[in-house]
N, C-alpha and C positions, 0 to 999 in steps of 0.2 A: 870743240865747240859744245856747248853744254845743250842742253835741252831748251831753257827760257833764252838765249839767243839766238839759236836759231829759230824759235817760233818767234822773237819779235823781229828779224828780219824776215822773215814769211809773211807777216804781218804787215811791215813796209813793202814788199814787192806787191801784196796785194791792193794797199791803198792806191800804189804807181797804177797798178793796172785799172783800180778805180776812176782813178784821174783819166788815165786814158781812154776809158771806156766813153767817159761822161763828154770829151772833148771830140770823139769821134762822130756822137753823138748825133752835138752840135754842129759839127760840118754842114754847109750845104749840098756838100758831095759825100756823103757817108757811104762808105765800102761795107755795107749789110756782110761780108766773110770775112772782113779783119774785126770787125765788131765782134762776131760769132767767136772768133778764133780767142780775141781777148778773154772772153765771157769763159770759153772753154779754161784759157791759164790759169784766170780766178779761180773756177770749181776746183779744180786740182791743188791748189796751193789752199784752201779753205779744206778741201777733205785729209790732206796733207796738216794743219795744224790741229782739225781734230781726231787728228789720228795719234796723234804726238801729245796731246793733253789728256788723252785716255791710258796713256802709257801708266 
């Protein structure tokens, strides 16, 4: 896998996790620790692609 696909499937799992963040959200039962836990996947896949573009 090259470098520029795997940052732009990094880049898709993180919009997913965006999507899911925002739908969590919205619940009127929102689980404040799978939000967090989301929130946490995002920073990692975000410090993950700029880790990879600094290469």
């Amino acid at each position: 896998m090259t470098i520029a696909s795997h940052l732009q499937e990094l880049r898709r799992k993180h919009e997913h996790l965006s999507e899911m963040v925002e739908r969590e959200q919205r619940s009127p039962g929102a689980d404040a620790l799978r939000i967090a836990e989301l929130k946490k996947q995002k920073l990692r896949l975000k410090e993950e692609m700029t880790r990879l573009q600094q290469a």
